[in-house]
N, C-alpha and C positions, 0 to 999 in steps of 0.2 A: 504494500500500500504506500506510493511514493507520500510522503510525507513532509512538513517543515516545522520548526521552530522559529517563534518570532520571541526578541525579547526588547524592551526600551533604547538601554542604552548597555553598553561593556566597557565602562571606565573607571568602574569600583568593582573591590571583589564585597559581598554583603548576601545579606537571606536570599534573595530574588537569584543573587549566581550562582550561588549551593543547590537551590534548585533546579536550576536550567543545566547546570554539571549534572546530575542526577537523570535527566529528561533527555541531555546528549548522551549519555549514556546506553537509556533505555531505544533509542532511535539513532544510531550511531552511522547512519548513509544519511540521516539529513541534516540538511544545510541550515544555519542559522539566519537569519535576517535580523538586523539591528539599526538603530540609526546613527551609531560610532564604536569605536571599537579601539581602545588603547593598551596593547597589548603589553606595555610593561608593566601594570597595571595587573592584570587580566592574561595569562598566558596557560591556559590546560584543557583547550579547545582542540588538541592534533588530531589533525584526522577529518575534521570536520570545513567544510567550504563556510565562509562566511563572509554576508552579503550587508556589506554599509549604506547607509543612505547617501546622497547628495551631500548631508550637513557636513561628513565627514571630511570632502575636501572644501570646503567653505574656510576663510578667513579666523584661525580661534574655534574652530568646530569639536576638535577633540578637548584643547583645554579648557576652553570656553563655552560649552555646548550652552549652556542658559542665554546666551546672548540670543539664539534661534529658537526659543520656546516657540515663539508665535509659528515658526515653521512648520513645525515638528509634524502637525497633522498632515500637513501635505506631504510630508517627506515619508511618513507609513503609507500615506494611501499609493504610492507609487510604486510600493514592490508588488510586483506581477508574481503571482502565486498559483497560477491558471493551469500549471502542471503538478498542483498538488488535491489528494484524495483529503488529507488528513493535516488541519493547521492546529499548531499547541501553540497559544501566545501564554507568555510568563512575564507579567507584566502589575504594573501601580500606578500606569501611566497610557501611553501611547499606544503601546503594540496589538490591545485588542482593537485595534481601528483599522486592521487590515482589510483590503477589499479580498474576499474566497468566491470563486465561481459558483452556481448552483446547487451542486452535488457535491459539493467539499463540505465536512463536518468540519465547525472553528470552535474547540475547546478553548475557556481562557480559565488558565488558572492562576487566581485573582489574590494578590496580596495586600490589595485595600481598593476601592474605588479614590483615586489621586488626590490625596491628602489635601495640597495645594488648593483645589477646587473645590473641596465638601468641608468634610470635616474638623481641616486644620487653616482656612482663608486666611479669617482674622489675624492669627497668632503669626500665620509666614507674613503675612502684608508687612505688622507690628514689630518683626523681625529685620526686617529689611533697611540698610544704610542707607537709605536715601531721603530728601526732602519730602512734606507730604505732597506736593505738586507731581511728583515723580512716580509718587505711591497711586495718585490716581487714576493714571497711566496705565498701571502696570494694572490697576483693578479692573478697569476697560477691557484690555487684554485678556484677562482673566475669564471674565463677563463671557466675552468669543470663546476661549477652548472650550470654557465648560458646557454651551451649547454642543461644540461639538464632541465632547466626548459622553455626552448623555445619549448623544444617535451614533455615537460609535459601538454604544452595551449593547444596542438593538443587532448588530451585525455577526455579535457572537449565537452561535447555536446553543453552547452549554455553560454554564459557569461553575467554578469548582473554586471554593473559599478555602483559604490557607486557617480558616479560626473561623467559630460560629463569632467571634467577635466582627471580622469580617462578614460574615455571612448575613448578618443581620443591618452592615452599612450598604449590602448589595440589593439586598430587597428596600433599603432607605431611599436612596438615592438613583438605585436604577431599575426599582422595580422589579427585580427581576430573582426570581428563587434559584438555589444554588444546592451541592453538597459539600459537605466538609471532609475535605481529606489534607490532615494534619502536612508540613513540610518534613523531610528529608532529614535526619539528622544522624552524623557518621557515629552512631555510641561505642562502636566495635572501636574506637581509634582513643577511647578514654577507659581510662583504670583508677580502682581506689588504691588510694595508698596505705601502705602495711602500719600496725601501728608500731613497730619499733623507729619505721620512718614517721611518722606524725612525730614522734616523742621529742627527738632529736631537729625536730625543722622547726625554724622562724614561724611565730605565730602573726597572719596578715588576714586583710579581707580583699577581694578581687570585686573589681567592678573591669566592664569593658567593652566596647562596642564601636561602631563608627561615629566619631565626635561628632556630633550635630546639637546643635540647642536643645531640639524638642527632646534628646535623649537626657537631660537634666543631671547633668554628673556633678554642675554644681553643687545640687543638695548635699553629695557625697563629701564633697570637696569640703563643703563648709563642713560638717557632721565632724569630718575627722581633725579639723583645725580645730575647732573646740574641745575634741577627745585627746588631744595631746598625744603625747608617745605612748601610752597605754597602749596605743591602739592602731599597726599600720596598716598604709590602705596600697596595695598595687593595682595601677590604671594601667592596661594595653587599648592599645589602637590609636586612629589617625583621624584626622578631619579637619574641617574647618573651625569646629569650633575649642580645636589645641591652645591657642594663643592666650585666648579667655580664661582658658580655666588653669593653667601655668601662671596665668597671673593671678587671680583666685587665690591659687592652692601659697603662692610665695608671700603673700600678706596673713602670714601666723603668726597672730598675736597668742596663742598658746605655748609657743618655744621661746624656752629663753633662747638667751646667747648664743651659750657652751652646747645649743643642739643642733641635729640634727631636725630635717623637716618628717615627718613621718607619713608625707605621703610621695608615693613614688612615679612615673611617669615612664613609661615602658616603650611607646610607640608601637608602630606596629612590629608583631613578632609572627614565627613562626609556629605553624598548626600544634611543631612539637611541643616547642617550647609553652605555647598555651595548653596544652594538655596539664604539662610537671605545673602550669600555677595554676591550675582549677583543682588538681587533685592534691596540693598542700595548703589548698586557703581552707580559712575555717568557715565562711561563706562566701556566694556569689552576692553581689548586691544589682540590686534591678529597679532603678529608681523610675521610671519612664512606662508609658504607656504603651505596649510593644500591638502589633497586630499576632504575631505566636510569639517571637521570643526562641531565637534557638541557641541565645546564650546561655538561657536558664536551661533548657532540656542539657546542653554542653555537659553545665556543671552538675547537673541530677546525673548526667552518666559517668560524672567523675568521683559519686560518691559523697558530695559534698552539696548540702542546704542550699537553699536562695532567700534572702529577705528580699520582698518583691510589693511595691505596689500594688495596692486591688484593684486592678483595673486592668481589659484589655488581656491579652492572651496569655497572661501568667498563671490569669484565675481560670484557665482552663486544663492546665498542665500541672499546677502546685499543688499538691493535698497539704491543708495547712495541720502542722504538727507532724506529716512525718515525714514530708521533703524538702519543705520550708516555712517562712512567717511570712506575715501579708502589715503592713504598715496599710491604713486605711486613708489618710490625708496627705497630699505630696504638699510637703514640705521640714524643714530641714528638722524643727521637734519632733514630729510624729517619727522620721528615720533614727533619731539618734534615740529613741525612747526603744524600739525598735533593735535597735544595734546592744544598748546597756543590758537588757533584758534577754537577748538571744543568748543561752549555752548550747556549743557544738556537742558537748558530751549527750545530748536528749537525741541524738538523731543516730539511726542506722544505716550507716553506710550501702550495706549490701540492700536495704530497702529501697535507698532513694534510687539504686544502679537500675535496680529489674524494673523501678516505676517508666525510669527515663527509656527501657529497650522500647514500648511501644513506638516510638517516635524513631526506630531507626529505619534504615536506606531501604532495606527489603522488604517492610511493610510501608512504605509509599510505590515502590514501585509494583508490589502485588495490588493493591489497591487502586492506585492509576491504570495497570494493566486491565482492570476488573471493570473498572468503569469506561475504559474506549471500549472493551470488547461488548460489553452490554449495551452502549449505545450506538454503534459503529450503523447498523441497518437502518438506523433514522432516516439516514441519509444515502442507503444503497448501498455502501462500503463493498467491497470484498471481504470474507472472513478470512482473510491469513492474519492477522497480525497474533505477534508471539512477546 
């Protein structure tokens, strides 16, 4: 069943490319369709043809790709797709806005309806460096995609939600019922650690994820400035919002002098190396409102708790008390109340491991396999797919 993969963009590695790895995998003759593609960045594609949009050689298209938001619909609706049976968009944005001919089934499986546009307006507008002349501009603009990408939902044939959290902004905003089939998550690549290794290792808390505001690390950041050295915290990963929270975290009025700072800054590391600090923090911390969260499932399969925000795909993943705690208020008391109160000695490891295997690679793709084969005749298909 010739086949494609369409995905936003390939200029961060994050949840949506863990995915679409997982999906190139399972459909390994098709070709990806994207609207850029920055390969150092992003390099575990071999094998696979991949087809960039126009933006990509445009002026700033790779480094700068938001300078063409306003494009972007038109630069999906241009990939010719007219030799395929079978389209998977894996997308938060654009890529369900594919044109498929008649008889092509278009699964989109959905990791939010585009935050930008529904759910998250206000807060990204209010985010934005710019004058408010500028800002209403860009709300204008805004005004147009989201027309267009409300008749873009109509184009898909099936939706498939990454979270009934999602699933319930799919039927919000686009109308449109869906099933929930959890994301991908590698648990076979995480281990708990022995306890004569716990004994012997630095006691920390981990947080980490792609810096962005809306991922609110600041709470953490402050949390642990006022905890002093009692208590350190290590950050991994990258983003734009590094800058901020480096400055944050260096205004501790908690240390004296003669200290050190007790929060640490990792940038981004390797899969390994995040494995050995998930499986020696005494928790993950999850301050943000995730659509699933597959940092949390990470650390459920490295044995180790979550203190997690209630909110948003945590509370669908975390049994509170025996894989993690749930802070009910985002902001920095409710976490540090949250943090005083958590003892790691209450949790079993080998418990939070087996809770986390649902969530791994084999059962997304038993489950995605289950659901094209059952829908595949909607639309004529052939039945070979395997």
């Amino acid at each position: 069943m010739p086949t494609a993969l369409i995905h936003d963009h390939l200029a961060q590695d994050g949840g949506a490319e863990k995915v679409l790895q997982v999906l190139a995998d399972m459909f390994k003759e098709a070709p990806i369709f994207t609207l850029l593609y920055e390969k150092k960045n992003i390099d575990c594609y071999a094998g696979h043809q991949i087809a960039t949009s126009v933006i990509q050689k445009l002026p700033g298209g790779v480094k700068h790709y938001q300078w063409y938001l306003f494009f972007m619909p038109i630069a999906v609706e241009f990939f010719d797709l007219s030799a395929y049976d079978l389209v998977i968009s894996d997308t938060s944005s654009f890529a369900k806005g594919v044109i498929t001919k008649p008889n092509c089934l278009h699964i989109c499986y959905c990791h939010t309806p585009t935050r930008y546009l529904w759910s998250d307006t206000h807060e990204y507008l209010n985010e934005l460096k710019y004058n408010k002349w500028f800002k209403k501009i860009i709300s204008l603009v805004l005004s147009r995609i989201r027309l267009w990408d409300r008749a873009a939902a109509d184009r898909v044939d099936l939706f498939i939600a990454n979270s009934v959290t999602v699933q319930k902004r799919i039927r919000k905003y686009y109308r449109r019922e869906s099933v929930v089939i959890y994301p991908p998550v590698e648990t076979e690549k995480f281990s708990i650690i022995s306890p004569a290794e716990k004994a012997t290792s630095e006691k920390y808390f981990l947080a980490g994820c792609r810096l962005a505001p809306y991922k609110r690390l600041d709470l953490v950041i402050e949390v642990f400035k006022k905890l002093g050295q009692g208590y350190k915290l290590k950050i991994f990963g990258d983003g734009v919002d590094l800058k901020r929270l480096k400055k944050i975290a260096g205004e501790n009025t908690a240390l004296k002098d003669n200290e050190s700072s007790n929060i640490e800054f990792l940038g981004r590391v390797t899969e390994e190396k995040k494995a050995r600090l998930y499986r020696g923090a005494e928790a993950f911390i999850n301050p943000q409102e995730e659509d699933f969260g597959i940092t949390v499932v990470e650390s459920m399969a490295s044995g180790r708790p979550v203190i997690a925000y209630r909110k948003g795909g945590a509370t669908e993943t975390i049994v509170a008390g025996k894989t993690g705690v749930f802070f009910d208020v985002q902001t920095s008391e409710a976490l540090e109340m949250a943090i005083r109160n958590f003892k790691a000695e209450a949790y079993n490891p080998e418990e939070i491991r087996a809770h986390a295997s649902q969530y791994s690679v084999e059962n997304f793709k038993r489950r995605m396999s289950e659901f094209i084969a059952s829908r595949r005749n909607d639309k004529g298909i052939v039945e070979n797919f395997k």
